[in-house]
C-alpha positions as CSV (number, residue, x, y, z in Angstrom):
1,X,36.1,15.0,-57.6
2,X,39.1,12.8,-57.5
3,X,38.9,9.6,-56.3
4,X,40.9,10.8,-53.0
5,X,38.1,13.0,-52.4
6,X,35.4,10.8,-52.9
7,X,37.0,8.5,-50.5
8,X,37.8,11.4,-47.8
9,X,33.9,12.0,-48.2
10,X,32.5,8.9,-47.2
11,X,35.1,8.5,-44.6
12,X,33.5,8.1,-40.9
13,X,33.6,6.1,-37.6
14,X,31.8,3.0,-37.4
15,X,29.1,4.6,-35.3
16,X,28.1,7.1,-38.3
17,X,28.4,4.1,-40.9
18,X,25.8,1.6,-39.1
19,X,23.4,4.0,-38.3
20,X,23.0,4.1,-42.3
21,X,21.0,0.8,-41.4
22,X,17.7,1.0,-41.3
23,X,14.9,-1.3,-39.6
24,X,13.8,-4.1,-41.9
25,X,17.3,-3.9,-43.3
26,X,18.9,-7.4,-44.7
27,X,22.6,-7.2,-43.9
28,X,25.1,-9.3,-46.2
29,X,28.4,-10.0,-44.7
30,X,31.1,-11.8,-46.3
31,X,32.2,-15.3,-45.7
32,X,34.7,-15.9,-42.5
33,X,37.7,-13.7,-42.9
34,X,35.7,-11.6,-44.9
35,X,33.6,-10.3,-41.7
36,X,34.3,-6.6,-40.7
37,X,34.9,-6.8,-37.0
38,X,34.5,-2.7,-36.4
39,X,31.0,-2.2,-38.0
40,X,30.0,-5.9,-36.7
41,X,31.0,-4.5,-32.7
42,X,29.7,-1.1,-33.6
43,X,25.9,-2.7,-35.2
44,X,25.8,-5.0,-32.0
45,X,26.2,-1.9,-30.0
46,X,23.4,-0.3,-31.0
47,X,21.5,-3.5,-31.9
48,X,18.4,-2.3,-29.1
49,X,17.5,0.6,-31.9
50,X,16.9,-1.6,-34.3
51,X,14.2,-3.5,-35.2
52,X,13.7,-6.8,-37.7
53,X,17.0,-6.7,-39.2
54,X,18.6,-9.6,-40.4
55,X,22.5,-10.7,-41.1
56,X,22.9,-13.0,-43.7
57,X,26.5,-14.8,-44.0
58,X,27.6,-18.2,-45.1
59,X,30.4,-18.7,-42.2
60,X,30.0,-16.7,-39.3
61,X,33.6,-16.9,-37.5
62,X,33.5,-14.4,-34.4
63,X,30.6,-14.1,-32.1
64,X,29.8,-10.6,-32.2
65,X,27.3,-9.1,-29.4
66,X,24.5,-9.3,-32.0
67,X,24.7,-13.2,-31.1
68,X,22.2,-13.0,-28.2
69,X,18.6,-15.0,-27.8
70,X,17.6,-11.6,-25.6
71,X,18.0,-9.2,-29.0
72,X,16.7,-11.4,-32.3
73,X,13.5,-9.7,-32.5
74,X,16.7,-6.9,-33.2
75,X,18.7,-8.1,-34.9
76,X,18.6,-11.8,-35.8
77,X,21.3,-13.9,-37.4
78,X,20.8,-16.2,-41.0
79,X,22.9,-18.5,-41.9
80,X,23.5,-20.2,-45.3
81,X,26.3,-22.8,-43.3
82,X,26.8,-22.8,-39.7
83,X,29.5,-22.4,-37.8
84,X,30.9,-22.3,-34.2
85,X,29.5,-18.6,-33.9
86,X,26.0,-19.1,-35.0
87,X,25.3,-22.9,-34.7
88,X,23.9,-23.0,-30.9
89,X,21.6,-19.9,-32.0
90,X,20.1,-22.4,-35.2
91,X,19.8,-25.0,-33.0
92,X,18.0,-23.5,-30.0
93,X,15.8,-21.6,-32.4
94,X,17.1,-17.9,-32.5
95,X,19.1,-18.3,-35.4
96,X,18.1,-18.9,-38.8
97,X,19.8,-21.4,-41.6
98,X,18.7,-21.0,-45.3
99,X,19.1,-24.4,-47.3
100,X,21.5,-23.7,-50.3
101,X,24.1,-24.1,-52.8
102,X,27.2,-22.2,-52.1
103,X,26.7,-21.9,-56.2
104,X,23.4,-20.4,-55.9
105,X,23.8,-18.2,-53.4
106,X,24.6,-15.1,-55.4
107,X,21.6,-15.5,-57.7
108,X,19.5,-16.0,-54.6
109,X,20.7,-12.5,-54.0
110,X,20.1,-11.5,-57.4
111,X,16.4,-12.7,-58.0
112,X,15.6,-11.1,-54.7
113,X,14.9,-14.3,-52.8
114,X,17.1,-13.2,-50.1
115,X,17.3,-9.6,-49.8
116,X,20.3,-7.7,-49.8
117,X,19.2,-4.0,-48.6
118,X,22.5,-3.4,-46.8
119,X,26.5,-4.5,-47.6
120,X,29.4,-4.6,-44.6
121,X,32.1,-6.3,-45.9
122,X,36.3,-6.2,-45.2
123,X,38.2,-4.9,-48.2
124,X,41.9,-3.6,-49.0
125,X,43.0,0.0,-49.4
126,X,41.3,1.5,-52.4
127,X,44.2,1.0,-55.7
128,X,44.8,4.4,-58.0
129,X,41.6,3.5,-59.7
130,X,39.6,3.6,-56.9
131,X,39.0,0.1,-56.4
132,X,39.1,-1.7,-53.5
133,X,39.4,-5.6,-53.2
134,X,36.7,-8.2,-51.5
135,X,39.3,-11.1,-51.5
136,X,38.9,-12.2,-48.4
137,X,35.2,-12.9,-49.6
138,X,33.8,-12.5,-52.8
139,X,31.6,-15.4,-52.5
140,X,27.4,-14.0,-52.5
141,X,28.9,-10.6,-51.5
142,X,29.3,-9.5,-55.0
143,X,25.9,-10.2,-56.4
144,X,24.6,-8.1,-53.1
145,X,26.9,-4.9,-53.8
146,X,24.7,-5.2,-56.7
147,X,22.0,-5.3,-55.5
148,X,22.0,-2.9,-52.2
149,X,21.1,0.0,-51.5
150,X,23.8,1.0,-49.3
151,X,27.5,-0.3,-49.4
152,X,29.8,0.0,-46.4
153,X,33.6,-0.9,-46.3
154,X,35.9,-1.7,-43.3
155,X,38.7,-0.6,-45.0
156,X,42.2,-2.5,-43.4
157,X,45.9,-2.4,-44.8
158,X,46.4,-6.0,-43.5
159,X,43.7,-7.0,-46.3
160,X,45.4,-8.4,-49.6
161,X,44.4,-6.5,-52.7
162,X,43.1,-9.3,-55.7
163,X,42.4,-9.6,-58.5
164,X,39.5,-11.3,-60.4
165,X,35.9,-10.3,-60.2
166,X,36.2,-9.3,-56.7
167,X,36.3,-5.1,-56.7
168,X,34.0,-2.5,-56.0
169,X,34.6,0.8,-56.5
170,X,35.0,4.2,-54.6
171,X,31.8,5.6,-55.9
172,X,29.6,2.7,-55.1
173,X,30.4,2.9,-51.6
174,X,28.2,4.5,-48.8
175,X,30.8,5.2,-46.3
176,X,33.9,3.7,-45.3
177,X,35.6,2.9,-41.9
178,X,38.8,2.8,-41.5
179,X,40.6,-0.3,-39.3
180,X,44.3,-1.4,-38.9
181,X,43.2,-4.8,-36.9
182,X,44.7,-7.9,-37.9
183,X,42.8,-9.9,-40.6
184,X,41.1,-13.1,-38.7
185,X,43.9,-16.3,-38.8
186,X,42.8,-19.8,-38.4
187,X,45.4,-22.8,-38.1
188,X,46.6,-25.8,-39.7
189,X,44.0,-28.5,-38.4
190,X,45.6,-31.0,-36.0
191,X,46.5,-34.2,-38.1
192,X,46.1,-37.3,-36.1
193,X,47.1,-40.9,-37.2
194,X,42.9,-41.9,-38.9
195,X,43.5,-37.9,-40.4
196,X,46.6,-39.0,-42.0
197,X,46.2,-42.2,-43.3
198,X,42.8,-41.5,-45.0
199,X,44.7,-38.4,-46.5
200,X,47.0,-41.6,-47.5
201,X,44.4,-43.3,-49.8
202,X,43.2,-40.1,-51.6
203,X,46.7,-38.4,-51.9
204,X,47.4,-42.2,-53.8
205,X,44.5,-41.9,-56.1
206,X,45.7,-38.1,-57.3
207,X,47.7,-37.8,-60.4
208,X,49.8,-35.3,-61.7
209,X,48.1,-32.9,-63.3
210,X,44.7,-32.6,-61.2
211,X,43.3,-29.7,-60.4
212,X,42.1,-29.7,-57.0
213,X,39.4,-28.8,-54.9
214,X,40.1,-28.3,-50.9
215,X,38.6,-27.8,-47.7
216,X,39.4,-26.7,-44.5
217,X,39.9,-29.6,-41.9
218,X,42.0,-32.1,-41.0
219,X,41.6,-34.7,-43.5
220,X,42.0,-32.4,-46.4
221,X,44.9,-31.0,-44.8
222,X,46.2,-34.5,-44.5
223,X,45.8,-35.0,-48.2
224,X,47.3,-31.9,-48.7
225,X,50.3,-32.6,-46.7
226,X,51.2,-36.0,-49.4
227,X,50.6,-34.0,-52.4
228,X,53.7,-31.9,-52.1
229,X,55.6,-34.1,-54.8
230,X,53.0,-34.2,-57.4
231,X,53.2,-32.0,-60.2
232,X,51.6,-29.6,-62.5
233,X,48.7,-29.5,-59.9
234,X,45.7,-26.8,-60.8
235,X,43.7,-25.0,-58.1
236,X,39.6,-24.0,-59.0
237,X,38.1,-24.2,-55.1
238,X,36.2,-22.3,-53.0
239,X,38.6,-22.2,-50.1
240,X,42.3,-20.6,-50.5
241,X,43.9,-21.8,-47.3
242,X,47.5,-22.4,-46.1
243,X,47.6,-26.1,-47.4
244,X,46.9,-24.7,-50.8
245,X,50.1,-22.5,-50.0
246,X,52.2,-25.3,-48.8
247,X,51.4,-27.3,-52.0
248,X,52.9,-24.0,-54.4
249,X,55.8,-23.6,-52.1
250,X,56.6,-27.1,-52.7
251,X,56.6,-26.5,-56.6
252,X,53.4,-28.7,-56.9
253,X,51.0,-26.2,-58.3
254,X,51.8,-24.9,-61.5
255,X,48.0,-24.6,-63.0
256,X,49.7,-25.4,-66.4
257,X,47.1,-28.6,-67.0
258,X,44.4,-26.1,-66.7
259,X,41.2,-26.0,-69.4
260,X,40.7,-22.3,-68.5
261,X,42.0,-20.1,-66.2
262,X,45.6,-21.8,-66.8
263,X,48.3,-20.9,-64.7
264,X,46.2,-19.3,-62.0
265,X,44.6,-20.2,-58.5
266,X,41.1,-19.9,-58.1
267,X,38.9,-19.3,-54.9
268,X,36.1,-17.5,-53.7
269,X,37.4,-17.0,-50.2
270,X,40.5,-17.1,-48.5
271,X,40.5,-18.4,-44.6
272,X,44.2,-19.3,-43.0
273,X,47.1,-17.2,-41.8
274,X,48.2,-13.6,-42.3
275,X,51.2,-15.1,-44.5
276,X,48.9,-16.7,-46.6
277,X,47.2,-13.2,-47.0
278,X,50.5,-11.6,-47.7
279,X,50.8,-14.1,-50.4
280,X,47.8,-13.2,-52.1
281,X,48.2,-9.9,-52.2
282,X,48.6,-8.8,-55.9
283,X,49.5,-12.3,-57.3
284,X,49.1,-12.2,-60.5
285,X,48.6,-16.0,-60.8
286,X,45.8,-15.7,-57.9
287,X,42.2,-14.7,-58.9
288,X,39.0,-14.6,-56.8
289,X,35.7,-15.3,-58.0
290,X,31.9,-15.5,-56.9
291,X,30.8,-18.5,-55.9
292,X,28.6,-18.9,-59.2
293,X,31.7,-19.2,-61.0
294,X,33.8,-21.0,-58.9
295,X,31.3,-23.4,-57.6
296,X,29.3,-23.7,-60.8
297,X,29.1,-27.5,-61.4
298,X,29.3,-26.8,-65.1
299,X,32.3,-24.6,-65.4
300,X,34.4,-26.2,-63.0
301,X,33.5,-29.7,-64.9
302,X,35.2,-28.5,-67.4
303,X,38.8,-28.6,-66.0
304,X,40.2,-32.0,-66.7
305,X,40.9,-34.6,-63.6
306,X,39.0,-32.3,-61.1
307,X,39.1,-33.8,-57.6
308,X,37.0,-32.9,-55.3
309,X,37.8,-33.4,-51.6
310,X,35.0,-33.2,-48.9
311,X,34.2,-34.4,-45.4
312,X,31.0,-35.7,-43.7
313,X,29.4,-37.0,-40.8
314,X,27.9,-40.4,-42.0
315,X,27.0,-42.2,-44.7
316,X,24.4,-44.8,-45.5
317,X,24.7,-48.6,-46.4
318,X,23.6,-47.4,-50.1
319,X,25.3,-44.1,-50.3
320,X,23.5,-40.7,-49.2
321,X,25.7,-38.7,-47.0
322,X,23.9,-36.8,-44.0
323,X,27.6,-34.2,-44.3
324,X,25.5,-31.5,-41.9
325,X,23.1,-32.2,-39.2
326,X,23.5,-34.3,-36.4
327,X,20.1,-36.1,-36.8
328,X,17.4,-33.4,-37.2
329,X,19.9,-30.8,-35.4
330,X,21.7,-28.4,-38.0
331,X,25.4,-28.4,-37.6
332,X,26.7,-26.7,-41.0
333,X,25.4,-26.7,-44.2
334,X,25.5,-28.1,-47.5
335,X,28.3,-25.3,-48.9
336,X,29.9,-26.5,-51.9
337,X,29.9,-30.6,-51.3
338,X,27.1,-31.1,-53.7
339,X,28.5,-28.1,-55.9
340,X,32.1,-30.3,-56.2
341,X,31.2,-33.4,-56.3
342,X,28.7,-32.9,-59.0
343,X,31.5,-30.6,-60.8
344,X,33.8,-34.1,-60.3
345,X,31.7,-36.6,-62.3
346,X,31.1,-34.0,-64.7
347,X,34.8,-33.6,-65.6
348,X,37.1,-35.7,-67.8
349,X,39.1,-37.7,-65.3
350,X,37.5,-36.4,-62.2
351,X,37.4,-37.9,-58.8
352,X,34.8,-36.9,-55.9
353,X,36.1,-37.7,-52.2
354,X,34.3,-38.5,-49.4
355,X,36.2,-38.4,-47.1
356,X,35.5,-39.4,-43.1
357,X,36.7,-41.2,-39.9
358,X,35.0,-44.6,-39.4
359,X,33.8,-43.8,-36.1
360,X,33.0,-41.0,-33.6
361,X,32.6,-40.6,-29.8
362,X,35.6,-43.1,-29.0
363,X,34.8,-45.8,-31.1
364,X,32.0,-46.0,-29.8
365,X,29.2,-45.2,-33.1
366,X,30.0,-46.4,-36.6
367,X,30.0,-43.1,-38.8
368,X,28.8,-45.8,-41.9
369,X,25.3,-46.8,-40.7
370,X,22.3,-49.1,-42.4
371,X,20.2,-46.1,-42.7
372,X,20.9,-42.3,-41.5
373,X,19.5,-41.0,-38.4
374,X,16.0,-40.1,-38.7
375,X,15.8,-36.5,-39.4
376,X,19.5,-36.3,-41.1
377,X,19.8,-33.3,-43.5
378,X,21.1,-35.1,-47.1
379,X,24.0,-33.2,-48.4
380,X,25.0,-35.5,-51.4
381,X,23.0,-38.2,-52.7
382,X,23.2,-41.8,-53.7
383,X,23.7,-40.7,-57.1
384,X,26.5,-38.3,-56.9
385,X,28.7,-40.2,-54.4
386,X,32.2,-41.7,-55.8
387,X,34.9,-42.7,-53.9
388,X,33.8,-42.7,-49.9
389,X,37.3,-43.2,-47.9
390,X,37.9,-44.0,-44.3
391,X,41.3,-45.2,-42.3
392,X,40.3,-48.7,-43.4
393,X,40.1,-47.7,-47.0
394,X,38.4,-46.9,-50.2
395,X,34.7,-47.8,-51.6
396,X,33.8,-46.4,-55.2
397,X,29.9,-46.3,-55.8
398,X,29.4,-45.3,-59.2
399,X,28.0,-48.1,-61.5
400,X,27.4,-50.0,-58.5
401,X,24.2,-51.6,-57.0
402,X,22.8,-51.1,-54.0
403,X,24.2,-54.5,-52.7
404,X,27.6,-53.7,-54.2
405,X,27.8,-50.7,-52.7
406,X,26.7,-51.8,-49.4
407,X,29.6,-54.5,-49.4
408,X,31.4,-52.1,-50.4
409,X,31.0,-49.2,-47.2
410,X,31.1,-52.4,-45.0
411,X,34.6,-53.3,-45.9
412,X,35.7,-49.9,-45.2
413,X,33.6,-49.7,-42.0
414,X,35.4,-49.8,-38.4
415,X,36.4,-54.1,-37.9
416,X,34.4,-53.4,-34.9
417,X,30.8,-52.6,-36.7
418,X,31.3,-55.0,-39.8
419,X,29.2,-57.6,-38.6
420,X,26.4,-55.7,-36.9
421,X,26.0,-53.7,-40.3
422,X,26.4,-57.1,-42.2
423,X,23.2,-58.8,-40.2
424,X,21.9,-54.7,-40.9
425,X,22.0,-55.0,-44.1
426,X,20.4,-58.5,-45.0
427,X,17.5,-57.3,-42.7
428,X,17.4,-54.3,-45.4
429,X,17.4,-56.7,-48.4
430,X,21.0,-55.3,-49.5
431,X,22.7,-58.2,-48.8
């Protein structure tokens, strides 16, 4: 049979496609964009015939029907980073969140730690190959084609076709839904005066010929937004997102300072708007990659003057960064912060951010506190921590003491708090 046929063959209606899903069935589902909305709706429809199946996803994006306290013994929800879709479910119990490296993820999936019986996952039109594309997330999902028995596609012409290791082909695939919805868009972040100037002191301390690692938020956007004269910048990052496009519209990204993968942008997953999609699609100088390549410490600590650039909730008087709980309550997850910032230190040149607002609730709590609320989830420790920036400045941690470094936070804590965490700290013996 021709590829044509094979693909006419497995074509049905998202009904016919989840009822391939059996109970017991582990579900893998591709990171944010990456989600298919047809056979998510359709699943959640029938979500009462099921019975113990589970969803595994990194960032869920759209609350599908499947989302509900009354239906987990169902279908029930596992997280490997939280999101606004799935983080009242983790922290009212009916959702669950597995601790992890966004670098580890896929040989999780591999060495059967988390099971992978069942794929859904978004991808372009099939090429003349029969190929189709998982750009919009080939994160974990790769390692669980892999590794499932049954492969479904939500096929959609708005999805860009990539290249890199992110294919799967016609004859690997269960069945296949056909969609013409438009791809999920998120926004530019809103950039506020503490936003821009903390994007200030990190844009300052980037050199020409970086390659970068960026987030989604407003403080990397920030950064993002004062990088557009700098040149011969590289890209190797999880996230491919519209700032990343601003910065190669502007001329600033070349890749040509590159170790490996010169002249190209790297990512795992792709999360902005449909013009950023359109960009991607078959750019030759764009690749996407699992996360165990793009996230592996190792290899990524090999490009030169890697910086690193990630957010968190609050930081300690000697360094440890609680970047996703709110005390003992899950809020995110760890991702790639520990994955980056350890691939930072690693590289020649390399720079790990820190980056986050001095306060929170109105000025009214200091984000840089004597010791993290009890219960805080540690993202990145005291040894891995560089350069921690608010809007009053920078503090670099590496080589320094505990006393250094709690002078240090202090004088880049809110004027407000300085004093309080002074007297904090000489109660803690770090001053």
């Amino acid at each position: 049979m021709s590829h044509l046929e094979i693909y006419r063959s497995k074509r049905c209606d998202p009904e016919t496609a989840v009822a391939l899903v059996r109970d017991g069935d582990a579900i893998v589902v591709p990171t944010g964009a990456g989600e298919p909305p047809a056979l998510l709706t359709a699943l959640s429809d029938r979500r009462k015939s099921l019975h113990g199946v589970s969803i595994h996803q990194i960032l869920a994006v759209k609350k599908f029907g499947y989302f509900d306290p009354e239906t987990v013994d169902h279908i029930r929800h596992s997280a490997f980073f939280l999101g606004g879709a799935s983080r009242t479910g983790a922290q009212q119990g009916w959702c669950d969140v597995i601790p992890s490296h966004f670098s580890e993820i896929p040989s999780l999936i591999r060495r059967r730690e988390v099971k992978a019986d069942v794929v859904f996952a978004l991808a372009s039109p099939m090429d003349e190959n029969g190929y189709f594309a998982l750009g919009l997330g080939a994160d974990y999902t790769m390692a669980a084609v892999e590794m499932a028995r049954t492969i479904i596609l939500e096929v959609n012409p708005n999805v860009p076709y990539t290249f890199g290791k992110c294919h799967v082909h016609v004859s690997q695939v269960s069945a296949i839904v056909e969609s013409e919805a438009p791809v999920l868009e998120v926004g530019m972040p809103v950039i506020g005066p503490v936003q821009e100037a903390i994007g200030s002191y990190v844009a300052d301390l980037i050199e020409d010929g970086s390659t970068l690692q960026i987030g989604y938020g407003g403080i990397p956007d920030a950064v993002v937004m004062q990088l557009r004269g700098k040149r011969n910048l590289g890209i190797h990052s999880e996230m491919i997102g519209d700032g990343i496009l601003s910065l190669v519209e502007a001329g600033a990204v070349d890749g040509s300072r590159k170790q490996f993968d010169v002249g190209r942008i790297i990512g795992t997953f792709a999360l902005g708007s449909a013009r950023l999609y359109q960009f991607m699609n078959r750019n030759p100088n764009l690749e996407m990659h699992p996360s165990d390549y793009t996230n592996d410490p190792y290899l990524a600590g090999r490009q030169p003057k890697l910086v690193a650039i990630n957010a968190s909730l609050q930081i300690d008087l000697i360094g440890q960064c609680g970047s996703e709980s709110l005390a003992h309550a899950p809020y995110s997850g760890t991702g790639g912060q520990s994955d980056f910032v350890r691939a930072a230190n690693r590289s020649e040149g390399g720079k790990a951010f820190i980056v986050l607002p001095s306060t929170a609730k109105n000025d009214t709590l200091s984000r840089i506190v004597p010791v993290l609320s009890p219960g805080t989830h540690v993202s990145t420790s005291k040894n891995d921590v560089n350069y921690v920036v608010t809007e009053f400045g920078v503090a670099q941690l590496r080589g320094k003491t505990l006393r250094q470094r709690a002078a240090e936070l202090i004088s880049i804590a809110h004027p407000d708090f300085r004093a309080e965490l002074r007297a904090q700290a000489k109660s803690l013996g770090l001053m």
